[in-house]
ZABA-845437 format. One record per residue (C-alpha): z, x, y negated; residue number from 1. Coordinates in nm, 4 decimals, always signed. Layout:
residues N
@w: Z u: X v: Y k: NUM
...
//
This chain:
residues 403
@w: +2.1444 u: +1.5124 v: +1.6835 k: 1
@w: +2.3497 u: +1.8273 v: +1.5704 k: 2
@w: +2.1425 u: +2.0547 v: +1.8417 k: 3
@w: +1.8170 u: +1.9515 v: +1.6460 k: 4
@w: +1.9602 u: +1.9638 v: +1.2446 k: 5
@w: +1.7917 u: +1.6159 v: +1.2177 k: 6
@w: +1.9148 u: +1.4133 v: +0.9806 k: 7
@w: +1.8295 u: +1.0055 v: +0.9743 k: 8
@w: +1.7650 u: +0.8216 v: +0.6741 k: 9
@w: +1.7785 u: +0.4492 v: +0.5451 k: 10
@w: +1.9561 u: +0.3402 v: +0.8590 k: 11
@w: +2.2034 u: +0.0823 v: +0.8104 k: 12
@w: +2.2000 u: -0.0488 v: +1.2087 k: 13
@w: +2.4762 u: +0.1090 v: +1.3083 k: 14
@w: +2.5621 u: +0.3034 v: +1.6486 k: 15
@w: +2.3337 u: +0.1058 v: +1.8949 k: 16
@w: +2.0327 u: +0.2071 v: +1.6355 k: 17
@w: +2.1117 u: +0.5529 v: +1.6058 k: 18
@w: +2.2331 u: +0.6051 v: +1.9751 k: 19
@w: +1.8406 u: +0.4024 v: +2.1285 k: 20
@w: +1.7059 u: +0.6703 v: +1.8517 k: 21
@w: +1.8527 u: +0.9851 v: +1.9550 k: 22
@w: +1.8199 u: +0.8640 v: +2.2971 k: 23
@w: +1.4563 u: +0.8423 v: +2.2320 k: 24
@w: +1.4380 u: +1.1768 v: +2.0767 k: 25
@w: +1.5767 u: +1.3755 v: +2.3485 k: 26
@w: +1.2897 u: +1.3295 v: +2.5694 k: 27
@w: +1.0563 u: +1.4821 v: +2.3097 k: 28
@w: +1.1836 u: +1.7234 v: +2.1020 k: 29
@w: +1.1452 u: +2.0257 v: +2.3537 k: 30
@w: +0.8814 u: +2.1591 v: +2.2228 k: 31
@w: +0.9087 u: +2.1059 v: +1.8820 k: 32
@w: +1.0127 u: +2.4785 v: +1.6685 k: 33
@w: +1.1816 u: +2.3491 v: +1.3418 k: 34
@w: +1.5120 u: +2.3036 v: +1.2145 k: 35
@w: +1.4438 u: +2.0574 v: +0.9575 k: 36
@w: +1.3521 u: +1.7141 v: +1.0834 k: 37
@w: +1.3988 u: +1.4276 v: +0.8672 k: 38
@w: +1.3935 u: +1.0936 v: +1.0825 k: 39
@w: +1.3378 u: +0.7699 v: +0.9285 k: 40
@w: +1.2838 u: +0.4384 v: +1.0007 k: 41
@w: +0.9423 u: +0.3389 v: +1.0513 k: 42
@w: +0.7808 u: +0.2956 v: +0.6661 k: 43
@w: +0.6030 u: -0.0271 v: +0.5995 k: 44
@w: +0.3044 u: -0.0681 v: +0.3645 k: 45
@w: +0.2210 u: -0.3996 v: +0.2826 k: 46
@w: -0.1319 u: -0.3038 v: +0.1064 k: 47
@w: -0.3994 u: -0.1497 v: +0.3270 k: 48
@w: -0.7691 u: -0.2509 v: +0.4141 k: 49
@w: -0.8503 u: -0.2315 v: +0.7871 k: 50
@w: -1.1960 u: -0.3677 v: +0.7092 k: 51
@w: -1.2185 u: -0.5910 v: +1.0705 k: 52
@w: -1.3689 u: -0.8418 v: +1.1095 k: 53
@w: -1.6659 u: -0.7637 v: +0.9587 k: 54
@w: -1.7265 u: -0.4458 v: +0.7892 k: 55
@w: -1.6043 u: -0.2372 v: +1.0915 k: 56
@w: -1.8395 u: +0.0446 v: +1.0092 k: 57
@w: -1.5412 u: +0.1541 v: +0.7308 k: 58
@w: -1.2325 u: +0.0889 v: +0.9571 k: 59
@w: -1.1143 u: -0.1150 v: +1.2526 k: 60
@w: -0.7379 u: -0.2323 v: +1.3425 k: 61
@w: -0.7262 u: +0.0321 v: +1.6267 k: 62
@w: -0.8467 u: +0.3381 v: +1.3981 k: 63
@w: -0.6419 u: +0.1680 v: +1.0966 k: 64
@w: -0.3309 u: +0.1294 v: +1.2997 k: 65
@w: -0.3434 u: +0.4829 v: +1.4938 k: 66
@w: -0.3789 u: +0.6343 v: +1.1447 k: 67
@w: -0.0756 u: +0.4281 v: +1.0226 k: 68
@w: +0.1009 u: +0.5690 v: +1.2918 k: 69
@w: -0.0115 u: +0.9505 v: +1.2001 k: 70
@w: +0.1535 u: +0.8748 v: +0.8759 k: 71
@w: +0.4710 u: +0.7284 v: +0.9733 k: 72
@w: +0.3671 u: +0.3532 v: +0.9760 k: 73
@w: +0.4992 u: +0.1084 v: +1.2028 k: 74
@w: +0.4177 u: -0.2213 v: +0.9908 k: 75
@w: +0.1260 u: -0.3069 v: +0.7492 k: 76
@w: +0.0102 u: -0.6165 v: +0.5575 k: 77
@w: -0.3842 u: -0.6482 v: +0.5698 k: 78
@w: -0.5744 u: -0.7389 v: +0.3014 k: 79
@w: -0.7935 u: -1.0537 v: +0.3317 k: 80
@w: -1.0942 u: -0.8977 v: +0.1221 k: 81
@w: -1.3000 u: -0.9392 v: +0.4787 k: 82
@w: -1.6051 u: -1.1019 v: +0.6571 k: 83
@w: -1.5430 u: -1.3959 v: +0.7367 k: 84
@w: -1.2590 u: -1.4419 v: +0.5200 k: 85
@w: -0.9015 u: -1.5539 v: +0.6830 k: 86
@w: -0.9260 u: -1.8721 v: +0.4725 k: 87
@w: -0.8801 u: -2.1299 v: +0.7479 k: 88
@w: -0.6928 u: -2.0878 v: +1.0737 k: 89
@w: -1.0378 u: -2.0393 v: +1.2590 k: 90
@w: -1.1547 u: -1.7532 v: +1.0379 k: 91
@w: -0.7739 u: -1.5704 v: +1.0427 k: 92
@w: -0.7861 u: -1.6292 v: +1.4019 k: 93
@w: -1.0949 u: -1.3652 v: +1.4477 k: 94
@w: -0.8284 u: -1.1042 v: +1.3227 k: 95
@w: -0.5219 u: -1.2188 v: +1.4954 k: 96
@w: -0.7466 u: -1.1280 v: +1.7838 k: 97
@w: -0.8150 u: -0.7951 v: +1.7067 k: 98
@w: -0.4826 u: -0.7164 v: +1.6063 k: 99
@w: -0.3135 u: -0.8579 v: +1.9583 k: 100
@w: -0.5837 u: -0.6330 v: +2.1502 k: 101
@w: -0.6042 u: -0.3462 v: +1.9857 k: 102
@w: -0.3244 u: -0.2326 v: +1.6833 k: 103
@w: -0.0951 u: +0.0218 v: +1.7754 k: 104
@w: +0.1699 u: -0.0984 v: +1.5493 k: 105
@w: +0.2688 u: -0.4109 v: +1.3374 k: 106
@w: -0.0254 u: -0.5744 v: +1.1985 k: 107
@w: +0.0565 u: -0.8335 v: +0.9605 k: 108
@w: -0.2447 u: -1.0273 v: +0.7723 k: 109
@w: -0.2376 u: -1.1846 v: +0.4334 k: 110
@w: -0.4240 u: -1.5293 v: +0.3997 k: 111
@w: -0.6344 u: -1.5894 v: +0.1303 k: 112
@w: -0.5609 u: -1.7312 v: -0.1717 k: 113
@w: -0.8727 u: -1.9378 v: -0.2265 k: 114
@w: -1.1894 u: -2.0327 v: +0.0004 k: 115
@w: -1.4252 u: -1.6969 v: +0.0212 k: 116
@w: -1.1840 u: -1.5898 v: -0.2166 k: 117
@w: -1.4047 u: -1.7238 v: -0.5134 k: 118
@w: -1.1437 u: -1.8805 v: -0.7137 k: 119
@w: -1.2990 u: -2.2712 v: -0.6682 k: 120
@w: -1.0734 u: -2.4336 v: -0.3777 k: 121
@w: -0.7343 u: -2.3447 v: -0.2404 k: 122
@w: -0.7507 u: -2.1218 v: +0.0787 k: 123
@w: -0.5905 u: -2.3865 v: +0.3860 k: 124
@w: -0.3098 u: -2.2220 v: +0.3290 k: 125
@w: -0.1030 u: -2.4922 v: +0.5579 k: 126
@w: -0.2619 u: -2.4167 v: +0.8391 k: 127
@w: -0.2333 u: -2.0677 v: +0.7812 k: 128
@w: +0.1505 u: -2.0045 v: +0.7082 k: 129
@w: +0.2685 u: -1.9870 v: +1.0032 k: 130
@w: +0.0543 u: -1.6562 v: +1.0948 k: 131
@w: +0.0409 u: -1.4530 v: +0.7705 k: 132
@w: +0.2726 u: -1.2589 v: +0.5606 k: 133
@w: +0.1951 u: -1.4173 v: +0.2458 k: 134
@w: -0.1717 u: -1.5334 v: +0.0433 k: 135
@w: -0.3972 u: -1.3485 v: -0.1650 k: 136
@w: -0.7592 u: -1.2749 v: -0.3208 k: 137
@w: -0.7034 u: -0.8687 v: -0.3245 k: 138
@w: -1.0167 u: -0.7521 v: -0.5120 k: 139
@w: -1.0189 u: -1.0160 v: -0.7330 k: 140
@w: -0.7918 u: -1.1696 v: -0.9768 k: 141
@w: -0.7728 u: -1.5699 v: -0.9938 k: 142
@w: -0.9089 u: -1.6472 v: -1.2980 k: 143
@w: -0.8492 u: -1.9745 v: -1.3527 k: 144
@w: -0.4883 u: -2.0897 v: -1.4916 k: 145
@w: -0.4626 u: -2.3964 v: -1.3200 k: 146
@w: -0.5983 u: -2.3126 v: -0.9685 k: 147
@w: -0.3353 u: -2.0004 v: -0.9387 k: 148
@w: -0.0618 u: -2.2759 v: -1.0768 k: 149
@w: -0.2168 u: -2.4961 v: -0.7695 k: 150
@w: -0.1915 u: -2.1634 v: -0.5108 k: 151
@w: +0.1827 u: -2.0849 v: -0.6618 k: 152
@w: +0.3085 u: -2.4515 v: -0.5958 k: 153
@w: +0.2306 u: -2.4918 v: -0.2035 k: 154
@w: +0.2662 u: -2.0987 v: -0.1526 k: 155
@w: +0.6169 u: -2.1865 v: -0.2566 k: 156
@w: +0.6010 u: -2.5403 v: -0.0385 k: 157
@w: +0.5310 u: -2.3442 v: +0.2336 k: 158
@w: +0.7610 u: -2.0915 v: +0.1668 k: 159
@w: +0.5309 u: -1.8125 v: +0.1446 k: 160
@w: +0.4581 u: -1.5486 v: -0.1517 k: 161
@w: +0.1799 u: -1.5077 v: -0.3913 k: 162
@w: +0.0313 u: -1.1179 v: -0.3852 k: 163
@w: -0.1599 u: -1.0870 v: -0.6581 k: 164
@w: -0.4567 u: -0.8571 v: -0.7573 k: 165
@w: -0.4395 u: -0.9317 v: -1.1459 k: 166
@w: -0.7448 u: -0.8756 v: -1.3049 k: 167
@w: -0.9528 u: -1.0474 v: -1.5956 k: 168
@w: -1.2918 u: -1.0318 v: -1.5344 k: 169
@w: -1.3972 u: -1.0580 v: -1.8992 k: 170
@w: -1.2232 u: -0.7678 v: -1.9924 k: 171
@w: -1.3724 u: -0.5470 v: -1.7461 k: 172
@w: -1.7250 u: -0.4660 v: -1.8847 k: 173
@w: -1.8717 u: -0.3250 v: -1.6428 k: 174
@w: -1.6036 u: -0.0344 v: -1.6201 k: 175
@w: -1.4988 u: +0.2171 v: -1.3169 k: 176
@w: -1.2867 u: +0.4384 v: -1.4751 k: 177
@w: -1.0137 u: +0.4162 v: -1.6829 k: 178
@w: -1.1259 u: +0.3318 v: -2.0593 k: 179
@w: -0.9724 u: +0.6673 v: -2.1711 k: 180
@w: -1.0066 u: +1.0078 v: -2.2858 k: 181
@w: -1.2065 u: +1.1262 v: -1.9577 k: 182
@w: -1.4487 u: +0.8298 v: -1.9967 k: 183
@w: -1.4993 u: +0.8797 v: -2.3495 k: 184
@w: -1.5633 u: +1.3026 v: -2.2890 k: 185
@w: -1.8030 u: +1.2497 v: -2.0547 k: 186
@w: -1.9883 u: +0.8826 v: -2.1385 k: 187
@w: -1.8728 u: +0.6465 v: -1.8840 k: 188
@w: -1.7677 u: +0.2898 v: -1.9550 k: 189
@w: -1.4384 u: +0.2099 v: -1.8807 k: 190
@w: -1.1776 u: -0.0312 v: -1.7783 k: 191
@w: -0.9415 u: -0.1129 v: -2.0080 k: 192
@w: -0.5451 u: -0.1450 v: -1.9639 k: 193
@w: -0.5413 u: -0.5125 v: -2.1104 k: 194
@w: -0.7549 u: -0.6573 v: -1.8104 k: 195
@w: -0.4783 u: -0.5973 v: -1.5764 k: 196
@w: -0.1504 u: -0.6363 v: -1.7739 k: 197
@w: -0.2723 u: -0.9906 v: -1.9274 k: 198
@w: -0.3340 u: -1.1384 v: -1.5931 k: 199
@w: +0.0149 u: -1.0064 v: -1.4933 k: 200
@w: +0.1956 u: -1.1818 v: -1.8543 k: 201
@w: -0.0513 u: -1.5138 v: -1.7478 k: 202
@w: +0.1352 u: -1.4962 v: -1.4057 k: 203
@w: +0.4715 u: -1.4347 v: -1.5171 k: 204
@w: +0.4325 u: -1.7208 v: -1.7515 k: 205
@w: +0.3247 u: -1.9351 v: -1.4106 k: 206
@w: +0.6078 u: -1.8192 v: -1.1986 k: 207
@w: +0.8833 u: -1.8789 v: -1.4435 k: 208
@w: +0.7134 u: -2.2711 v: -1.4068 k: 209
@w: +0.6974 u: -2.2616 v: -1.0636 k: 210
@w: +0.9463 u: -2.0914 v: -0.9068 k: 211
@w: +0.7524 u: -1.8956 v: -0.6462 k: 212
@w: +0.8063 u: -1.5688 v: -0.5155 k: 213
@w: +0.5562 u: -1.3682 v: -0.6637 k: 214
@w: +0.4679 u: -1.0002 v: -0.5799 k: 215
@w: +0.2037 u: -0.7922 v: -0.8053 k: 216
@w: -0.0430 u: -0.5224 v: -0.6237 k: 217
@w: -0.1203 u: -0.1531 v: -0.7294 k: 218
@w: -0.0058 u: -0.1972 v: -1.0950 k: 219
@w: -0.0698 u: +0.1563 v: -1.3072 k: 220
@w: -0.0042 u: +0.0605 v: -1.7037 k: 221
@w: +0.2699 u: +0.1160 v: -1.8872 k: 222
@w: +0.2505 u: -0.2047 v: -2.0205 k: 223
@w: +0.2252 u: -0.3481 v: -1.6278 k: 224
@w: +0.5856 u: -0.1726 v: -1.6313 k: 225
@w: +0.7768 u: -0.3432 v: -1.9479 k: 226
@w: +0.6764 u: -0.6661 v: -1.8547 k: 227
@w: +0.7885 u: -0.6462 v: -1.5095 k: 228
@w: +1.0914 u: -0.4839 v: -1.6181 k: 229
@w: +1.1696 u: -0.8094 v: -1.9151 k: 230
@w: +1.0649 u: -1.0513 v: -1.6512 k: 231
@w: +1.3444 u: -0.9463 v: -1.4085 k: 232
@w: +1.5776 u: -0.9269 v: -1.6502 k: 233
@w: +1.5255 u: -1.2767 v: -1.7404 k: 234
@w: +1.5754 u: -1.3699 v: -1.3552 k: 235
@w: +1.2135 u: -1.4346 v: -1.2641 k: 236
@w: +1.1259 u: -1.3714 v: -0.9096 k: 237
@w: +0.8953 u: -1.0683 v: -0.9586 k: 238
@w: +0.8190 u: -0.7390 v: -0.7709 k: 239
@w: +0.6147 u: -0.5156 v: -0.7092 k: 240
@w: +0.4336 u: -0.1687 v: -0.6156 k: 241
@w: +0.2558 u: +0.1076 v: -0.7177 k: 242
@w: +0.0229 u: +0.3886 v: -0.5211 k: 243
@w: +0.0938 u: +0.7368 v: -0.4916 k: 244
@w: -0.2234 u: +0.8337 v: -0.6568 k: 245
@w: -0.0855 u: +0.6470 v: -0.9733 k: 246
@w: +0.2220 u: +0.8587 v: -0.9612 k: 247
@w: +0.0638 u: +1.2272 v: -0.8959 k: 248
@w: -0.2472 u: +1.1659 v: -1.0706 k: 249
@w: -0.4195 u: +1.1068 v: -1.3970 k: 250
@w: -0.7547 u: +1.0416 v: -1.5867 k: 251
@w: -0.7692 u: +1.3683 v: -1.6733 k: 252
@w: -0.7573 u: +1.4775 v: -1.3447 k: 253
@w: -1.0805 u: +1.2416 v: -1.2369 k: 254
@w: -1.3724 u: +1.4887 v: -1.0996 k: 255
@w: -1.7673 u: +1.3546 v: -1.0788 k: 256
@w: -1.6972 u: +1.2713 v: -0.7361 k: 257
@w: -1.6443 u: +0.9377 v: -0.5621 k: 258
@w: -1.2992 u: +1.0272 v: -0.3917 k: 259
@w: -1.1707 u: +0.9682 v: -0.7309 k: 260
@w: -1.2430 u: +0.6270 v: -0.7709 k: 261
@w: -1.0321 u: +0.3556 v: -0.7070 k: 262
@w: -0.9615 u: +0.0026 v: -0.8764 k: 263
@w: -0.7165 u: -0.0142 v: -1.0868 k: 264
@w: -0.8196 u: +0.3250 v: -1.1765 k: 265
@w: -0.6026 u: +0.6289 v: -1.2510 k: 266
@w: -0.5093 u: +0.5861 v: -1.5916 k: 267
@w: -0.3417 u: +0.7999 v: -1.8636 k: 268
@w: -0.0588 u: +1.0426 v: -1.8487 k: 269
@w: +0.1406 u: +0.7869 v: -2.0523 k: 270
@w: +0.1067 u: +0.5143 v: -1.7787 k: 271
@w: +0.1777 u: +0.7587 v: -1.4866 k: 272
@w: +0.4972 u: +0.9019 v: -1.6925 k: 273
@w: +0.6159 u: +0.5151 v: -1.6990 k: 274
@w: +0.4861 u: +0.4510 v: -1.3671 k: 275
@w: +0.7432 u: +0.7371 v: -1.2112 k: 276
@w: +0.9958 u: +0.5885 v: -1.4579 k: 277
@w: +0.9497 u: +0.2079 v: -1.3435 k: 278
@w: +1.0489 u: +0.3831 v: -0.9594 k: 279
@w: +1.3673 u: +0.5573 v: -1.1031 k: 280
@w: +1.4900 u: +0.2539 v: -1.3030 k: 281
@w: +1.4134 u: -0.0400 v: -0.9803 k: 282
@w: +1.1426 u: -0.1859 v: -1.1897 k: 283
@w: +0.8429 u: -0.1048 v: -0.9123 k: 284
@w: +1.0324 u: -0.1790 v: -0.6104 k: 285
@w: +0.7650 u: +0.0181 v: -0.3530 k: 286
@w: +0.4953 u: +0.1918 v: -0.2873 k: 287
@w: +0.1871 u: +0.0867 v: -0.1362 k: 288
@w: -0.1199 u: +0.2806 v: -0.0242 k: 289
@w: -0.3793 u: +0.0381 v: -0.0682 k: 290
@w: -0.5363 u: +0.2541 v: +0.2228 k: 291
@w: -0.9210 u: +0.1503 v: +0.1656 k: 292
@w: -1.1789 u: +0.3188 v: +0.4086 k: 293
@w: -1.5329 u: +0.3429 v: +0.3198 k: 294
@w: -1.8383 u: +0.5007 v: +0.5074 k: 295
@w: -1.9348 u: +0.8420 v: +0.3408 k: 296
@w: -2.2556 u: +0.7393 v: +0.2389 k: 297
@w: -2.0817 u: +0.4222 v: -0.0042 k: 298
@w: -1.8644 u: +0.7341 v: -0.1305 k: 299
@w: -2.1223 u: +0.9831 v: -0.1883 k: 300
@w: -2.2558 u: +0.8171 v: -0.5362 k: 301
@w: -2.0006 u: +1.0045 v: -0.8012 k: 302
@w: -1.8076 u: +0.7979 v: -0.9996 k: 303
@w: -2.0219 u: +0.5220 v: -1.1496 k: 304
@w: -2.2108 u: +0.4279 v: -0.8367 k: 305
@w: -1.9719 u: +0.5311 v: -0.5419 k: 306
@w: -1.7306 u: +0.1835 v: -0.3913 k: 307
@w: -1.4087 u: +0.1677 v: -0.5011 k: 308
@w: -1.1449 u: +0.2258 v: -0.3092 k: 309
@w: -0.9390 u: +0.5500 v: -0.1494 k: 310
@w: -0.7266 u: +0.6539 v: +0.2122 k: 311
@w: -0.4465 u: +0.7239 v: +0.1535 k: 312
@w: -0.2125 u: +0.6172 v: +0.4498 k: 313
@w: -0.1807 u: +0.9293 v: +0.6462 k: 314
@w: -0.0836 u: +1.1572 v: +0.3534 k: 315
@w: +0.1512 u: +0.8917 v: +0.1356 k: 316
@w: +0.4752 u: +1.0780 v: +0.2706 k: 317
@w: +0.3640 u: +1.3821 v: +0.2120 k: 318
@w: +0.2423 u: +1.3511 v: -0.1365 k: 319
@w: +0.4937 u: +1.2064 v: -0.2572 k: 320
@w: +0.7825 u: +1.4394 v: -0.1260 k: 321
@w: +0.5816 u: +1.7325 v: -0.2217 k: 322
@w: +0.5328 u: +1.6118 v: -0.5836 k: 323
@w: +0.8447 u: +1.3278 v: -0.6511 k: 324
@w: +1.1372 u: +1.4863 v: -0.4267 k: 325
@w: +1.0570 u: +1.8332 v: -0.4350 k: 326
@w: +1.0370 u: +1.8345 v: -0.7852 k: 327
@w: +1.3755 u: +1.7033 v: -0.8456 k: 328
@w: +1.2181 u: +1.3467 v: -0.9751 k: 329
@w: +1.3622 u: +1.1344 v: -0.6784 k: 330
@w: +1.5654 u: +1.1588 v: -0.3758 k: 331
@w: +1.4498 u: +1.1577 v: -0.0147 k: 332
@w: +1.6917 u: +0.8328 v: -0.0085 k: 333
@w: +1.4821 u: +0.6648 v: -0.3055 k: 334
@w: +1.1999 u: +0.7231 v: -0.1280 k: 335
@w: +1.3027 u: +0.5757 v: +0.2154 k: 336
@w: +1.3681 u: +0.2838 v: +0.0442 k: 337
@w: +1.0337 u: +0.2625 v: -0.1663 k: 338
@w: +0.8689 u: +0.3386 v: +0.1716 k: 339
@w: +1.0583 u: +0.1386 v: +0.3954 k: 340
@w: +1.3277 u: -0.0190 v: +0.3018 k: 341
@w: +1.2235 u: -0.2418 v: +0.0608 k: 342
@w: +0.9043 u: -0.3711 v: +0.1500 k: 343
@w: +1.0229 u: -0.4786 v: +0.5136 k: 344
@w: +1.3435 u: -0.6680 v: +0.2884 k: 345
@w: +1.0937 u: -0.8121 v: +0.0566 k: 346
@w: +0.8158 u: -0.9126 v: +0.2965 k: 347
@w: +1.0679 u: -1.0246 v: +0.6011 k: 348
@w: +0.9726 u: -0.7698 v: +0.7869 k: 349
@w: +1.2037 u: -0.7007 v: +1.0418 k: 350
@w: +1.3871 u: -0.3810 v: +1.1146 k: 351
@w: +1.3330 u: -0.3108 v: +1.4797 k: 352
@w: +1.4157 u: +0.0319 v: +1.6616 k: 353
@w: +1.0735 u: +0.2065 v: +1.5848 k: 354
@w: +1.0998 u: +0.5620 v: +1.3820 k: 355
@w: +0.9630 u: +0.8171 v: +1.2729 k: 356
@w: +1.0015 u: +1.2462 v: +1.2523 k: 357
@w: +0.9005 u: +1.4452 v: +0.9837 k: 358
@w: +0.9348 u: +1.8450 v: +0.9681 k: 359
@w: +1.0110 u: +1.9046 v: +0.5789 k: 360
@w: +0.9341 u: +2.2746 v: +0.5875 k: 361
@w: +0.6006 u: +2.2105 v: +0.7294 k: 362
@w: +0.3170 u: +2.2803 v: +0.4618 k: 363
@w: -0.0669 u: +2.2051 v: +0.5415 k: 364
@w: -0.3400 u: +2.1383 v: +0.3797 k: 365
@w: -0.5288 u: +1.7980 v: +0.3239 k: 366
@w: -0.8277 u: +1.7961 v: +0.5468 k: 367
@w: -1.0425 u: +1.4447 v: +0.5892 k: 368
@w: -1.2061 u: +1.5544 v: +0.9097 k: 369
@w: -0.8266 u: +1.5677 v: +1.0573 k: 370
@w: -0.7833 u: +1.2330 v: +0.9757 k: 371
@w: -0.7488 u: +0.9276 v: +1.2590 k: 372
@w: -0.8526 u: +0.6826 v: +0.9839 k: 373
@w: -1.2432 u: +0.6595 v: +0.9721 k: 374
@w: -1.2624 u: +0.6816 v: +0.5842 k: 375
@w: -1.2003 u: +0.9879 v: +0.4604 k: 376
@w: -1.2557 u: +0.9793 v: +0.0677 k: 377
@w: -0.9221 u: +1.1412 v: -0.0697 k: 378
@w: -0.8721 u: +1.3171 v: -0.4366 k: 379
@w: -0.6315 u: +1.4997 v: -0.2672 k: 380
@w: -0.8431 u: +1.6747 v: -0.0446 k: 381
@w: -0.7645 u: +2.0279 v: +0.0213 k: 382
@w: -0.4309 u: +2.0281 v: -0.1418 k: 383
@w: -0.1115 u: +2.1436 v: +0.0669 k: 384
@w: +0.0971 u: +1.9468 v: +0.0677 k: 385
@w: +0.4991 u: +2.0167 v: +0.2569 k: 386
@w: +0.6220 u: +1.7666 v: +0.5609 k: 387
@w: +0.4067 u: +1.6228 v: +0.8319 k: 388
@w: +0.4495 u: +1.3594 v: +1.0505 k: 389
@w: +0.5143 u: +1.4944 v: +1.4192 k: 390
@w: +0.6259 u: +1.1731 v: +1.5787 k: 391
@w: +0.6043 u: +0.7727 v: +1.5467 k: 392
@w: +0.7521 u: +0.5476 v: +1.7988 k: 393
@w: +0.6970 u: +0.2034 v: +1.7745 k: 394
@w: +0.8082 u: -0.0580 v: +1.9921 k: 395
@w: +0.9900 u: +0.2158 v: +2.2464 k: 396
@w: +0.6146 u: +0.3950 v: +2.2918 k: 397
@w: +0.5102 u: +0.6813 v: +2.1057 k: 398
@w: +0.2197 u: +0.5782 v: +1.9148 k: 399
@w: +0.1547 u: +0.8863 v: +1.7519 k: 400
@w: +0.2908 u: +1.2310 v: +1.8455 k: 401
@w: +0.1119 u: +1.5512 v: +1.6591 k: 402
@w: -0.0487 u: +1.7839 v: +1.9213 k: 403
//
């Protein structure tokens, strides 16, 4: 490795690991110009949308998992938000399908929580165990008290985890945006804080009965943050991640446009500030995309009418060095293990010999029509942004190599 400065992160393997990687690389560096590579094992998101089956006019598993790959993804978790909905063995079977035919990487699906995701009738979540990575109803929160009591108890029968998208719908009023000072300056109705961290002290509450392992999605309040942080003091089994847009971004940052939606929604600089603070401390223990690809046209209507939803998973490395390591805030270690590290030991997702290469003096600037993934609504477009992917190798093939 000396001959190429690369230096290899978040690898605990041993000799045989780093020996089958630098065996690996000497057959394709030769034509690569920089000094500083950075080589890591492959990251691992366990919140994206791939949209198939059934809305494959946003995303499929091919273009989802080739752009996974072009950001340094070798496993994802797939959400269930999709048509038909993995419910029952037959529906998740349509998607276990696709994935064996055509991902380029490790596709893992989620289950869903409840039938249709509708909240009325656990999900056959028996059935289902042995093929997903754990249950839930992303895009909706369970609103009922006793059938997410129900879910927790055979989840944890099963021995599988509850992901939840907390949410209470009677807080949300009709909101896209955070309820904050954007939304009041310019008259939109927002979403307020409460509707997500309630749902999460509701579930905390639950767990602590239960004893399931319990994982919350995308969380982006401060409060979100303290009572995460109390409930692992007090020994619940609780994590879970945040987005980079979360971290970078705020309300006041929110354009007219419909790249700059997304649910939760960005939310103040006082949530962001205890978002990044939640990373330093352990309390979020990763970060998660939530990748979610829609057609230009349902991402055309500004902010009120537009779908929610961003991409994000080709440019998560690269935003957050630029704005979290760069600036001093975390270390290039920290981040391997938000990345990679933990998710694969929280999820059970295996470390295998897959990789990838980033050059960290590489700038460039954010441009959607580069992108593999078919969505390509981003509020970071046209930033520049320092390291790029160059290489991902995934079960011994290259699966994505720049150029």
């Amino acid at each position: 490795m000396k001959s190429l400065n690369a230096k290899i992160y978040g690898i605990n393997a041993g000799k045989e690991y780093i020996s089958s990687v630098t065996g690996s690389l000497s057959g394709v560096f030769s034509d690569f110009n920089s000094s500083e590579y950075a080589v890591f094992p492959g990251f691992c998101d366990v919140h994206v949308h791939f949209r198939q089956p059934g809305f494959c006019y946003k995303e499929t598993i091919k273009s989802g998992s080739m752009a996974s790959a072009a950001g340094g993804y070798t496993a994802v978790c797939t959400m269930p938000n999709l048509k038909p909905v993995p419910d029952s063995l037959d529906n998740l079977k349509e998607q276990l399908e696709f994935i064996e035919k055509d991902a380029v990487i490790k596709v893992l699906p989620y289950g869903s929580i409840t039938k249709g995701e509708l909240g009325d009738e656990l999900s056959d979540m028996e059935d289902m165990a042995p093929f997903v990575c754990g249950f839930s109803d992303d895009g909706r929160g369970v609103q009922s008290d006793d059938m997410m009591e129900k879910a927790m108890l055979k989840a944890k029968s099963l021995g599988k985890m509850i992901v939840a998208h907390c949410e209470v719908n009677s807080l949300l009023n009709g909101g896209y945006i955070h309820d904050g000072e954007y939304a009041k300056k310019n008259n939109h109705r927002g979403i307020c804080s409460a509707s997500e961290y309630e749902q999460i002290a509701r579930d905390i509450e639950l767990v602590k009965k239960t004893g399931v392992k319990y994982h919350v999605c995308h969380i982006s309040t401060k409060e979100s943050v303290e009572l995460i942080r109390q409930a692992k003091k007090n020994g619940v089994d609780i994590t879970c991640e945040t987005g980079p847009h979360y971290l970078i971004l705020d309300d006041m940052d929110l354009k007219e446009e419909g790249r700059f939606k997304m649910n939760p929604p960005l939310r103040s600089k006082e949530d962001k500030e205890a978002l990044i603070e939640g990373i330093k401390d352990g309390t979020i223990d990763m970060i998660a995309t939530d990748h979610a690809p829609h057609s230009a046209e349902e991402k055309s209507k500004g902010l009120e009418k537009s779908a929610f939803g961003i991409v994000g998973i080709e440019t998560a490395f690269s935003l957050l060095y630029t704005h979290l390591v760069k600036k001093g805030i975390i270390t290039l270690e920290k981040l391997t293990e938000l990345m990679c590290i933990n998710p694969r030991m929280r999820f059970g997702i295996p470390f295998d010999n897959s990789f990838t290469v980033f050059n960290l003096e590489e700038t460039y600037t954010v441009n959607p029509d580069e992108f593999l993934s078919m969505g390509k609504a981003t509020p970071f477009e046209g930033d520049t942004l320092s390291g790029r992917c160059v290489l991902t190798v995934y079960n011994n093939q290259v699966q994505y190599r720049r150029n």
